[in-house]
C-alpha positions as CSV (number, residue, x, y, z in Angstrom):
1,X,71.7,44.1,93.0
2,X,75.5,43.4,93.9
3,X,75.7,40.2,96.1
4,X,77.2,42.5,99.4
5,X,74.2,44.0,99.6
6,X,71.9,41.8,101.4
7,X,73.1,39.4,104.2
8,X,76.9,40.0,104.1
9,X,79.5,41.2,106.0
10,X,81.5,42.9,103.2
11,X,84.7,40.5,103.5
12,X,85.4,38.4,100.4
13,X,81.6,38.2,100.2
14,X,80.9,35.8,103.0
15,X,77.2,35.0,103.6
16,X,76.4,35.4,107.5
17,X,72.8,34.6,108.9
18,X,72.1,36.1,112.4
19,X,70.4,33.7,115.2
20,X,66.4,34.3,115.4
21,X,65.9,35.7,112.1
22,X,63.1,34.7,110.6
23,X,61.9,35.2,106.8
24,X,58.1,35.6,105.6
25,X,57.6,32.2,103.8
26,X,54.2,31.8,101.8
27,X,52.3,28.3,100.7
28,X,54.6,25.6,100.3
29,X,57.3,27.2,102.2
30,X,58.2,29.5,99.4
31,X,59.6,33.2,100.1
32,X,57.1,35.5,98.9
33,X,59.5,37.9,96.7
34,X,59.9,35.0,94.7
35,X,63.2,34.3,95.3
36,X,64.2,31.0,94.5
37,X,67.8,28.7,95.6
38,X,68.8,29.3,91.9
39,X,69.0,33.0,92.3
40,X,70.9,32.3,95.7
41,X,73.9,30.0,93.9
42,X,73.9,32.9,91.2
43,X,74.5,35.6,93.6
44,X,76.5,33.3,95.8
45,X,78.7,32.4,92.8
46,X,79.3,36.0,91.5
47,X,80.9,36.5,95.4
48,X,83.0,33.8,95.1
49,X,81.1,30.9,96.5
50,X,80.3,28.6,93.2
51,X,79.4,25.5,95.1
52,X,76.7,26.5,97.1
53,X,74.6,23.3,97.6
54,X,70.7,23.4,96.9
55,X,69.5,23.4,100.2
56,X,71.7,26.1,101.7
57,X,70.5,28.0,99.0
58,X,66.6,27.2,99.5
59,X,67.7,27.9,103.3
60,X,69.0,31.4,102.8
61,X,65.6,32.5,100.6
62,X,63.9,33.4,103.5
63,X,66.5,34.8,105.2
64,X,67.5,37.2,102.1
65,X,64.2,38.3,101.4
66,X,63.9,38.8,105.4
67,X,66.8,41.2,104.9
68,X,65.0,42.9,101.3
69,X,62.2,43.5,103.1
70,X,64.1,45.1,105.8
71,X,66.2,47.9,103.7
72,X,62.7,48.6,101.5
73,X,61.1,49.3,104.3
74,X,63.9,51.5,105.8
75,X,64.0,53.2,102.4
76,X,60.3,53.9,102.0
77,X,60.7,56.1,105.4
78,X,63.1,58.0,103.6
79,X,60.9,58.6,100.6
80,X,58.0,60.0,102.6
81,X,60.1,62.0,104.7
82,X,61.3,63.1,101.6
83,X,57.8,64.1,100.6
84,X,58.0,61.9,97.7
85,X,56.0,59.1,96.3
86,X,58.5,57.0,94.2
87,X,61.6,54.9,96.0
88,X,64.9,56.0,94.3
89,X,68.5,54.5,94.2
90,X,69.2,56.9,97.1
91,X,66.3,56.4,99.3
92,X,67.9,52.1,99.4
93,X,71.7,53.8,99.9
94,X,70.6,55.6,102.8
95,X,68.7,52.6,103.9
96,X,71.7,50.7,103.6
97,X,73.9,53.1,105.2
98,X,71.3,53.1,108.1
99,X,72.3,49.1,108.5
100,X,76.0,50.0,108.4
101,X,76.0,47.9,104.9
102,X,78.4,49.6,101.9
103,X,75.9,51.2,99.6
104,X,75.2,50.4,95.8
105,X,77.7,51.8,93.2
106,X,76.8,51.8,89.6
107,X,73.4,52.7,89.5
108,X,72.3,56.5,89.3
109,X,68.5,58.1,90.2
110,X,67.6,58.0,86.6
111,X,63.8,59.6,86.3
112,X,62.6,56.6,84.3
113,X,62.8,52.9,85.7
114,X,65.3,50.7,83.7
115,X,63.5,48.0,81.6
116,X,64.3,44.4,82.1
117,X,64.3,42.0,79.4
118,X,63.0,38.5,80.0
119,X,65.2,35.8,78.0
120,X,64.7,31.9,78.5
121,X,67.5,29.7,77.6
122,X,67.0,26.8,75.0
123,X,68.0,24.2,77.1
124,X,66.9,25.2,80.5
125,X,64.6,25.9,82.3
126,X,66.1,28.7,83.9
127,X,65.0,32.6,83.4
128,X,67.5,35.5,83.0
129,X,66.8,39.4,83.1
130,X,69.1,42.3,81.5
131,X,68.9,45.4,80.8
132,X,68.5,46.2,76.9
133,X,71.8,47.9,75.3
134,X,71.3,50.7,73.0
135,X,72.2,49.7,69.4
136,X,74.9,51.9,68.2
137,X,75.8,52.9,64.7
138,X,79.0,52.3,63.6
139,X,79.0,55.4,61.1
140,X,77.7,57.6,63.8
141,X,80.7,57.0,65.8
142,X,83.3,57.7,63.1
143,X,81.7,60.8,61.9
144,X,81.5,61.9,65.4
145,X,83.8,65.0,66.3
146,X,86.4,63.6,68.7
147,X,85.3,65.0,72.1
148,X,87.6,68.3,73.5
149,X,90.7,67.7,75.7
150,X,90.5,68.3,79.0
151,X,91.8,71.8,80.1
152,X,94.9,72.1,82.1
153,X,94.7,72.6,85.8
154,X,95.9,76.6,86.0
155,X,95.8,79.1,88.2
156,X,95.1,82.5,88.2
157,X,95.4,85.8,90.2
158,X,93.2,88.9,90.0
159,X,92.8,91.9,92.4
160,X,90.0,91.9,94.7
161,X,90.3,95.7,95.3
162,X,92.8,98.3,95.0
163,X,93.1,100.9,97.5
164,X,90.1,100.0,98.8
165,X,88.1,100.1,95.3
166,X,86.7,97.0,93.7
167,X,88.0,96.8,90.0
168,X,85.6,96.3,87.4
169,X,87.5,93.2,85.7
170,X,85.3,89.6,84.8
171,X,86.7,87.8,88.0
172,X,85.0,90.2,90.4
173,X,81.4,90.3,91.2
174,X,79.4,93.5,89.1
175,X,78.5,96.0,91.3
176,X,75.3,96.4,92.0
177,X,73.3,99.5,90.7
178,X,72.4,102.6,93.4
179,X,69.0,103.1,91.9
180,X,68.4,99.2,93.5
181,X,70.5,100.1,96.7
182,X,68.2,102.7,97.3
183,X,65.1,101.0,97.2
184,X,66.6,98.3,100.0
185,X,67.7,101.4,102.1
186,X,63.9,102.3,102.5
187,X,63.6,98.2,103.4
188,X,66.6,98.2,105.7
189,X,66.0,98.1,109.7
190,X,68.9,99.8,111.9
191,X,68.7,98.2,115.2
192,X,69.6,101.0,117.6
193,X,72.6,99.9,120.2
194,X,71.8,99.0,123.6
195,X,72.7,101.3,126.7
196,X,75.0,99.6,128.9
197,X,73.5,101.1,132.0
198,X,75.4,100.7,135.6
199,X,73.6,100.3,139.0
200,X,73.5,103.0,140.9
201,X,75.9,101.5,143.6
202,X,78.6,101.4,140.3
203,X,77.8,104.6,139.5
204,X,78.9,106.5,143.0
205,X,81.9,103.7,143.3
206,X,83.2,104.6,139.7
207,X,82.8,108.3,140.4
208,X,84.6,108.2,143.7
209,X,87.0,105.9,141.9
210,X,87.8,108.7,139.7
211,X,87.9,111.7,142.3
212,X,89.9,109.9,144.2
213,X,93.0,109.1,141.8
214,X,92.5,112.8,140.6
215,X,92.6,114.6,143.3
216,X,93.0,112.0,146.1
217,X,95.9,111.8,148.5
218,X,98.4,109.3,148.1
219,X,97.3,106.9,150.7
220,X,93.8,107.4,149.5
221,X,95.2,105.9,145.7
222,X,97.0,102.9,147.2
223,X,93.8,102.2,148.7
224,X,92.1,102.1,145.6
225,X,94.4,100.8,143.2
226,X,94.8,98.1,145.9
227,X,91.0,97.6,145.8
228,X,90.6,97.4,142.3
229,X,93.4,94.8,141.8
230,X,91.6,92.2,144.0
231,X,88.0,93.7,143.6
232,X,85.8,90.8,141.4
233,X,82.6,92.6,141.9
234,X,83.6,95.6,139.5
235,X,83.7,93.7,136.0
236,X,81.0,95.9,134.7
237,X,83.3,98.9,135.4
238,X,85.9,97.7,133.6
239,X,84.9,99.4,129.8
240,X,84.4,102.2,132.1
241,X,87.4,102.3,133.8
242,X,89.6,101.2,130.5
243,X,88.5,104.4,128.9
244,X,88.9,106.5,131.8
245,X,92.7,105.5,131.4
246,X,92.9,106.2,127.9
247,X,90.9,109.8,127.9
248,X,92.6,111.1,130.9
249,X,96.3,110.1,129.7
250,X,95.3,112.2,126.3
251,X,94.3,115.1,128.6
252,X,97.1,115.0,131.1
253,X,100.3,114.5,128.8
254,X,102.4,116.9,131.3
255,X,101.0,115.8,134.5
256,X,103.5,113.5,135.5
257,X,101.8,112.3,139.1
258,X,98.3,111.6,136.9
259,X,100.1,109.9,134.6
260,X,101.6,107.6,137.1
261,X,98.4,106.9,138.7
262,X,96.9,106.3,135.1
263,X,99.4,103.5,134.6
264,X,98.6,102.3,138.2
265,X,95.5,102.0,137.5
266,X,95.8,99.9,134.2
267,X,98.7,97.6,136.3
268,X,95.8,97.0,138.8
269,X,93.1,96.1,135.9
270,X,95.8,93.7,134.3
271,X,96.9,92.2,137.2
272,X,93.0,91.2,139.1
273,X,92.7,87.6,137.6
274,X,88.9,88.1,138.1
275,X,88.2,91.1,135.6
276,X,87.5,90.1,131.6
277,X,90.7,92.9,130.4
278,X,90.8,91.3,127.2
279,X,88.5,92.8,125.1
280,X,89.7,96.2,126.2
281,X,93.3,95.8,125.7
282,X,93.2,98.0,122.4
283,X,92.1,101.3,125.0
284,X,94.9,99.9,127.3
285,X,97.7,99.6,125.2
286,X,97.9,103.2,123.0
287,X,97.5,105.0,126.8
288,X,100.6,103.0,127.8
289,X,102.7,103.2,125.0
290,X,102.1,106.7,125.1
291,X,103.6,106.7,128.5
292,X,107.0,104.5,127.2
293,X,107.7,106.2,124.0
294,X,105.9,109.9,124.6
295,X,107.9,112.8,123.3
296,X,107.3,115.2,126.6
297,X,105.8,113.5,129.9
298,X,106.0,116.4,132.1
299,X,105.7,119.9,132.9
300,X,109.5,120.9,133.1
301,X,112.5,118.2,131.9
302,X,114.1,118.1,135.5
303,X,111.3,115.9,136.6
304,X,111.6,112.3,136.6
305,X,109.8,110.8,133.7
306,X,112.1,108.3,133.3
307,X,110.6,106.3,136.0
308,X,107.8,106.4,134.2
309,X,108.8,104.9,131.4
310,X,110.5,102.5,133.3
311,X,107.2,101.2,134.7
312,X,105.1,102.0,131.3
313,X,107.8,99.0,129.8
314,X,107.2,96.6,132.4
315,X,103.7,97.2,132.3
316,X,103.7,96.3,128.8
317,X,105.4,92.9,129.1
318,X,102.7,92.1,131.4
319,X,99.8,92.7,129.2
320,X,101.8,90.5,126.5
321,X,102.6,87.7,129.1
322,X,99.1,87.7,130.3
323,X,97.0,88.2,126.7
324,X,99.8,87.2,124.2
325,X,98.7,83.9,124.2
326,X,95.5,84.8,122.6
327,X,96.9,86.9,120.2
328,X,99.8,85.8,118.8
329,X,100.7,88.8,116.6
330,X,100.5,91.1,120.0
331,X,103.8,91.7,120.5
332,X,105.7,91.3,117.1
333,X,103.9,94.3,116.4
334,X,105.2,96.4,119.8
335,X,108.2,94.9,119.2
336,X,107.7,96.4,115.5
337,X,106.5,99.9,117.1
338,X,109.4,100.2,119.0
339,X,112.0,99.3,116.8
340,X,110.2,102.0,114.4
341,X,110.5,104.5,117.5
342,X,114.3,103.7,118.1
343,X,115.8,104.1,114.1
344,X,113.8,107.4,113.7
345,X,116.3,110.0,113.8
346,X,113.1,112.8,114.0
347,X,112.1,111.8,117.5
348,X,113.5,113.0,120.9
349,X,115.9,111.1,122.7
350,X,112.8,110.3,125.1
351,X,111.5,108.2,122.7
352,X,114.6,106.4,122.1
353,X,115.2,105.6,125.9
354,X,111.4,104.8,126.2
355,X,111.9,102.7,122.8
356,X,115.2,100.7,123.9
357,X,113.9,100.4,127.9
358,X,110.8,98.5,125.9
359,X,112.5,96.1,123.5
360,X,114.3,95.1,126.7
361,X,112.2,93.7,128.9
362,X,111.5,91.4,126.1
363,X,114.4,89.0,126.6
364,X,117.6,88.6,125.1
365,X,116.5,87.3,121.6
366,X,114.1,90.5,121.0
367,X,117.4,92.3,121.7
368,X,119.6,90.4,119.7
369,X,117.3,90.6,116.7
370,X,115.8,94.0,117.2
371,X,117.9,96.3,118.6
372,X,121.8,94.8,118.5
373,X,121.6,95.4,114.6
374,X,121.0,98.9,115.0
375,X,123.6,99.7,117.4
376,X,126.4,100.1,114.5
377,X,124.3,103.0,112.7
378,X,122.8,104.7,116.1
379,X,125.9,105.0,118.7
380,X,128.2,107.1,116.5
381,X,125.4,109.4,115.9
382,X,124.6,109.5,119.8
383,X,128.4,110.5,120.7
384,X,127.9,114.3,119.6
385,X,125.2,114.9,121.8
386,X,126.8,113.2,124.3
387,X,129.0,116.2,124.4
388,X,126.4,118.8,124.2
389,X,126.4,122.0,126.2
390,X,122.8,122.0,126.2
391,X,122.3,120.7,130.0
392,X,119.0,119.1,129.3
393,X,120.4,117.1,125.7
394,X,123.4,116.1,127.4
395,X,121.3,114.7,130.4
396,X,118.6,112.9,127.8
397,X,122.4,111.6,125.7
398,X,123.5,110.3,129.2
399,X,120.4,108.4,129.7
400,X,119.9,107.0,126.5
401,X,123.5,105.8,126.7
402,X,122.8,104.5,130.2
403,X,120.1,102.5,129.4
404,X,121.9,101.0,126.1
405,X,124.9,100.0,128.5
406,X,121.8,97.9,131.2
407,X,120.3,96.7,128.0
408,X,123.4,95.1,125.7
409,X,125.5,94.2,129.2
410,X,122.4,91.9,129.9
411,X,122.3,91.2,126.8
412,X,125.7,89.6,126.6
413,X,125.9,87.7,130.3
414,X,122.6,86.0,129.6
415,X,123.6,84.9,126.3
416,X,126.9,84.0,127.8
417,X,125.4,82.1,130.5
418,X,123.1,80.0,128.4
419,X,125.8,79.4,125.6
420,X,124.5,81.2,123.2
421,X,125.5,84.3,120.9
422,X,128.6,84.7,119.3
423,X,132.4,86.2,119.8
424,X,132.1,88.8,116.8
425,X,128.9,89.9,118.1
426,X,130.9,90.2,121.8
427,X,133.8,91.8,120.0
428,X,131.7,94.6,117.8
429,X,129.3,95.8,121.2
430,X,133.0,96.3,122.9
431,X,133.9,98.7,119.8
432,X,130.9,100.8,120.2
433,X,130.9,101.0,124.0
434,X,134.6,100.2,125.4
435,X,135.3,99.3,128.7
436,X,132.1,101.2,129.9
437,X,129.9,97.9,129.2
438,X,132.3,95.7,131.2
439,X,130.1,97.1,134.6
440,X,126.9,96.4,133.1
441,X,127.3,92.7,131.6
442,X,129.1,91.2,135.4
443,X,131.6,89.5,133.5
444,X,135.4,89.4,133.2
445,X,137.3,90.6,130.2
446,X,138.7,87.2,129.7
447,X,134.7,85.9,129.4
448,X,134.2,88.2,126.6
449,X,136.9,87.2,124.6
């Protein structure tokens, strides 16, 4: 045993001896291990203390085997709750550890006990056991084959799958074979899902929820939309109501009231601090996109769908503020949707006023990085249907150019007013635009130079 593992407190192998402790002391006031003052100077003398005097020494015995008896007994309730019969190395180290004591290095849970050798020296008295060395031989040791160098630390890659296919190469696991699969099939239980049943009470609320922002009038939908935004009592309808908002916007693409009310709705859901929107914000989301970006939101292109895009984009910044924190890939990847929207020359200028009124309401930075870079390739291909003689292009043209003017004007006098941005970037919008961005951005000529 090392000296620090009895009595000690683990610092330069100082011996400490708690107040009240009392050792088991046989005939003769002897310990009854055995342990005698000359094993004490030898331990005390391989920590560092060689001139321990004979009666400290025959003072600690009792206290040391005090402490022995201690952490074997601590050890043995390790071994039986171990279900085991024989004390091993680890059965004392857990003991020890139990104590808050450092635990014995240098001795391993061998199956066989090791073997102590008694040896008496000539001119003492004194008794000393080791453990017996191995005898080597020498010509087994040159004749040896010099042991293998140790492998370079390396690393490798290897497809996990391809396309959705595993590939059969030595780093992947071997598939296993169908004729086995099918037998487990026969042993597999399918737990059929649980109906999500609703009271009856939220049965006739959710129906005349739905009848009313139908068919209702429109005092009769303020009423409700007003309800549902302050309503806590309703968070079992919510699934219910999410997916009412995504089927019916699907089934009403030209109704331009319904789709109105749709995003009403979802701005009331959002909005009621008391409802659990979270985990239904993937229904939410496609239904209002749709309503930003959509190609054709109404019946005939006189009507104003451009007010519901409007409110479609601020209804998205909304679900961001509120569950963006959660997730914080949720809007780089509208962002990413929009910007996708904006640069593709196939869709309608709709979708590019939906797309641009969207990357807006993000702040100045999502403009600056987003859209801004685009402006150079997209503006120059806008001027030729700006002078269309198709009514309803020419309108769409002027609106996309409109919002484009709102969007880079307040762009450039936030940027201006918080010091950031940069005079080429000032200089290259007033190329594309002209004097028609001078209204938009509230600023003097002399500020943009």
């Amino acid at each position: 045993m090392n000296g620090s593992g009895f009595g000690t407190n683990g610092e330069g192998g100082s011996i400490t001896i708690p107040n009240g402790s009392i050792g088991h002391l046989g005939q003769n006031n002897e310990p009854l291990l055995g342990l005698t003052p000359a094993t004490i100077r030898s331990i005390a003398s391989a920590n560092g203390h060689p001139n321990l005097s004979n009666e400290v020494a025959k003072a600690l015995c009792p206290e040391v085997e005090y402490r022995m008896r201690e952490i074997i007994q601590e050890a043995s309730k390790f071994m039986r709750h171990s279900k085991r019969s024989k004390l091993s190395v680890e059965d004392v180290n857990h003991s020890l550890r139990l104590k808050s004591v450092e635990a014995l290095y240098g001795f391993s849970a061998s199956k066989e006990p090791l073997h102590l050798t008694r040896m008496v020296q000539s001119n003492s008295n004194n008794v000393v056991y080791s453990i017996e060395d191995k005898e080597l031989d020498f010509d087994e040791i040159i004749n040896a084959p010099p042991p293998k160098c140790p492998q370079d630390h390396s690393l490798g890659i290897h497809w996990l799958a391809v396309d959705g296919v595993q590939p059969h190469i030595p780093q992947n696991p071997t598939p296993a074979k169908r004729d086995a699969n099918k037998k487990n099939q026969n042993a597999t239980k399918v737990v059929p899902l649980v109906k999500h049943t609703l009271s009856k009470e939220l049965q006739l609320y959710f129906e005349k929820v739905k009848t009313t922002l139908l068919d209702g009038n429109a005092k009769s939908i303020d009423g409700v939309l007003d309800l549902i935004s302050k309503d806590s009592g309703i968070h079992h309808l919510v699934p219910y109501l999410t997916k009412f908002v995504f089927d019916q916007v699907h089934a009403h693409l030209r109704d331009l009231d319904t789709l109105m009310v749709l995003m009403r709705l979802s701005r009331s859901l959002v909005i009621n601090e008391e409802l659990n929107v979270e985990p239904y914000v993937h229904q939410l989301m496609p239904a209002i996109c749709t309503c930003m970006v959509g190609k054709r939101l109404c019946a005939e292109p006189t009507e104003n769908h451009w007010a519901l895009r409007d409110y479609s984009a601020s209804l998205v910044l909304l679900v961001c503020e509120r569950f963006g924190r959660g997730y914080p890939a949720f809007q780089p990847r509208v962002t990413k949707t929009l910007v996708q929207a904006f640069c593709d020359p196939s869709k309608p200028l709709t979708t590019h006023y939906g797309a641009i009124k969207g990357l807006s309401v993000f702040g100045p930075q999502v403009v600056e990085t987003s859209l801004i870079p685009h402006l150079k390739d997209y503006v120059p291909k806008l001027q030729p249907k700006l002078e269309s003689k198709n009514l309803n292009e020419l309108n769409e043209a002027k609106r996309v150019k409109t919002a484009l003017l709102e969007c880079v004007g307040k762009y450039i006098y936030q940027m201006s007013k918080n010091g950031g941005g940069s005079g080429g970037d000032y200089e290259e919008l007033r190329l594309l635009f002209g004097d028609s961005l001078l209204p938009y951005c509230n600023l003097t000529d002399t500020n943009l130079e």
